[in-house]
Structure formats: C-alpha cells, structure tokens
N, C-alpha and C positions, 0 to 999 in steps of 0.2 A: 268838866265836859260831860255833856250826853253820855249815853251808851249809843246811840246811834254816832255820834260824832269822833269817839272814840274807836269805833270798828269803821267808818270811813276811811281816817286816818290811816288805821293801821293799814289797810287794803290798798294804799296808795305809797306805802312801804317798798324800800326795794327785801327782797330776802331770797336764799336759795331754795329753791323747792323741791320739796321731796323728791331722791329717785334711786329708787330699789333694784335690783336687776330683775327681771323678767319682767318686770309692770310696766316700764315705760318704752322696752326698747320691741322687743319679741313676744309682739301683740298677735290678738287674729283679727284680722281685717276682714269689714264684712268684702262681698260680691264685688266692688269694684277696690279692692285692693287698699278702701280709704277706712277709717276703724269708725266705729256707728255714733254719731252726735248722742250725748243725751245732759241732761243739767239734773241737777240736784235744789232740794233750797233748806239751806241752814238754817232755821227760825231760830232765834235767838230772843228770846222771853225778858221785858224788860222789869228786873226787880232789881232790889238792892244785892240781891246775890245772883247773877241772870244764869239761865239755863240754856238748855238746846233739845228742839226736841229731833226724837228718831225713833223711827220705827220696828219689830220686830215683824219682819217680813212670814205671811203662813208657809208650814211645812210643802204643801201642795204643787207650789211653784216649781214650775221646770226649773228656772235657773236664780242660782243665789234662796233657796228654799231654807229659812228659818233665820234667815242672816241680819244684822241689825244694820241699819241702812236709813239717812237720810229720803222723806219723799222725794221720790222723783221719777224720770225714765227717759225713754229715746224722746229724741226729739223732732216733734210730726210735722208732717209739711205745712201743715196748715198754721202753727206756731212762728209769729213773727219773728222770736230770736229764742235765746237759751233761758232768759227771762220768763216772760211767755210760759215757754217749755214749765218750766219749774212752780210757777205760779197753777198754770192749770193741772198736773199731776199730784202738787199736794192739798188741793181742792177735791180732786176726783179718791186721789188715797184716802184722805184724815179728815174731807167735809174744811179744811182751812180757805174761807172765804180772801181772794187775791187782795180785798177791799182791807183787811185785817193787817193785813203787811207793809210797815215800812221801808221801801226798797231802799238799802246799803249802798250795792256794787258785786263784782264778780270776784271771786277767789281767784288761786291757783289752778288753772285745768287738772283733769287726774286722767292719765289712760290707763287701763286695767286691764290683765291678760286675755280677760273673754270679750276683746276688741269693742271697748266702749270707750269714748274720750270723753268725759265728764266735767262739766259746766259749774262749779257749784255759786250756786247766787243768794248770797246773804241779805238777809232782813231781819228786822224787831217787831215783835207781835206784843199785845199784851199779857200779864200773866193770867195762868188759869183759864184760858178758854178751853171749852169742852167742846174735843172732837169729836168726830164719828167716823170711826174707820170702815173700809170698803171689806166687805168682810172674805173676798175672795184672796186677795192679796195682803192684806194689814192683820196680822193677828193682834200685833197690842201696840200703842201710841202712849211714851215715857219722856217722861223729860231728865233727862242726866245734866250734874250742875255744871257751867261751864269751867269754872275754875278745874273741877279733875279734869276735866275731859283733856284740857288745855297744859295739863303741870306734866314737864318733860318726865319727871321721876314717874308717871304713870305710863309712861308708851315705851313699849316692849318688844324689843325687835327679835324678831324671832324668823325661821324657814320650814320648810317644807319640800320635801320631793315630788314634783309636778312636771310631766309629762318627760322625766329622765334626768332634768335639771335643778337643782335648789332655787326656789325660789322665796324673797326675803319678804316678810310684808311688819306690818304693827298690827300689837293688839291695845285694845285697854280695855279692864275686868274692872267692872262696875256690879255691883251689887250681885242679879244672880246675869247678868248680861256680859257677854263678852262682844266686847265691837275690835273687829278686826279688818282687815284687808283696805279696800277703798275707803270704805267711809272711814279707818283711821288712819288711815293716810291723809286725806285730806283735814282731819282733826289735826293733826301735827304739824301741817301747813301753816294753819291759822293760828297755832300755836305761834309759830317761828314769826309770824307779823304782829298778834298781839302779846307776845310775852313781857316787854318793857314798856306798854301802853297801859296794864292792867295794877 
C-alpha cells in the first residue's frame, strides 16, 4: 500500500479519541456561546521514512506565542469548508502551494481551552520542498519523523494549574522542540488510528 492509502484507511478507522479534562469539556466559546471553527493541515511528506511538518510559531504572537503547532488557523468566511481553511493558511504561513498536496481526508476534531474546535485535514506532499515562512507569524518550518511523533512511548501525559483547575494535556520532546498541548493531542489521535497500519 501507498502512504497515501494507508493514512486513508486508517482515517476511516473507528478509534476513541482523545479527551483530557479541561480541553474538550470547559472551553471558551467565542460571542455567540459556539467555540471558533479553525482546521489545521498535517502534511505528511512522502519518503520511505515519512515525516510531518510543523511549525514553530514567533514569540511575538498574542496567542499560542513560540508554540509548536501545525499550519493553520480560524476558519474565514470566505473559505468553503475546513479544507479550504487549511489549504490556504498553510500557503499564506510556509509559501505551501494547495497544488503540492495530496488531499487524505479529515482527522479527529480537537477543541482546545482557548475556545477553538480544530479541523485537522491530512495530505502527502513531496519530500524536501522548500518553504517560505511568513516571517510575522512562522519563526521556523521542521519536519519531525512520523514514526516518533506517532510511538505511544513518546507522548507524555502530563498537567498543569490553569485557571484554578488541573488541566491534563501531552507533550512529545523532539530534539530541541517540545510539541505539546493541541497539536499533541491531535498527534496521539493519529496515532491511535494509525498505530497497526504502520
């Protein structure tokens, strides 16, 4: 099998999905009380060892500032679906042309406590393309292999005291990057559908 055929598959897997306490239940919902669309996109790099890329987000940013984070963001009106959404953000982030991506299918949603419910939408790019990060928002554009990103002995459940309450999330410590919170959440996700595909 492919690597695109084999992350189809697994994405049409049943599996339980991550959920943590604070992150899925006792969210902040934007203005009308509903938590704010946005998608994410997995690029998944096809080699014989395949990767993922992600970003480290600049210190600068109001929110989520230095955080390692799949492209992505809200999703605009103007954006037909979560798709869309995810396609043109990591165009606009990394310079990744939509043309470039093999569209998968849709993960796991993920809602996260600063009231975002997140999309993530998987594809296969080729390897080694050279990005061009937006230099307001993207400090550096890495690719982590998928095999750790994805090996349960690397995800690391850990908490935090947040707003009075313990709140649990995952981390995984790759080289000098630590990915934590949503986007390892959703790594874990994908985990749990592709772990006996790989």
């Amino acid at each position: 099998m492919t690597l695109a055929e084999r992350l189809r598959v697994a994405l049409a897997a049943d599996h339980a999905p991550v959920l943590l306490s604070g992150d899925l239940r006792d969210v902040a919902p934007d203005s009308d009380g509903m938590p704010t669309p946005a998608a994410v996109l997995v690029a998944v790099t096809d080699r014989p060892s395949p990767g993922v890329i992600l970003t480290q987000r600049t210190d600068s940013l109001r929110r989520h500032a230095g955080q390692i984070a799949f492209p992505g963001g809200r999703i605009d009106p103007g954006d037909a679906d979560a798709t869309a959404a995810a396609l043109r953000e990591a165009c606009e982030e990394i310079g990744l042309a939509p043309a470039a991506v093999e569209l998968i299918g849709e993960a796991d949603p993920y809602r996260t406590i600063t009231g975002f419910e997140v999309q993530p939408v998987v594809g296969v790019i080729a390897p080694d393309l050279a990005f061009t990060p937006q230099p307001a928002e993207v400090a550096a554009v890495f690719e982590v292999p998928l095999d750790f990103v994805l090996d349960p002995a690397n995800h690391v459940e850990t908490s935090v005291e947040w707003q009075g309450r313990d709140r649990h999330y995952y981390e995984i410590a790759w080289q000098d990057y630590r990915i934590w919170g949503a986007t390892a959440a959703m790594l874990v996700n994908l985990s749990r559908r592709l772990r006996w595909r790989r």
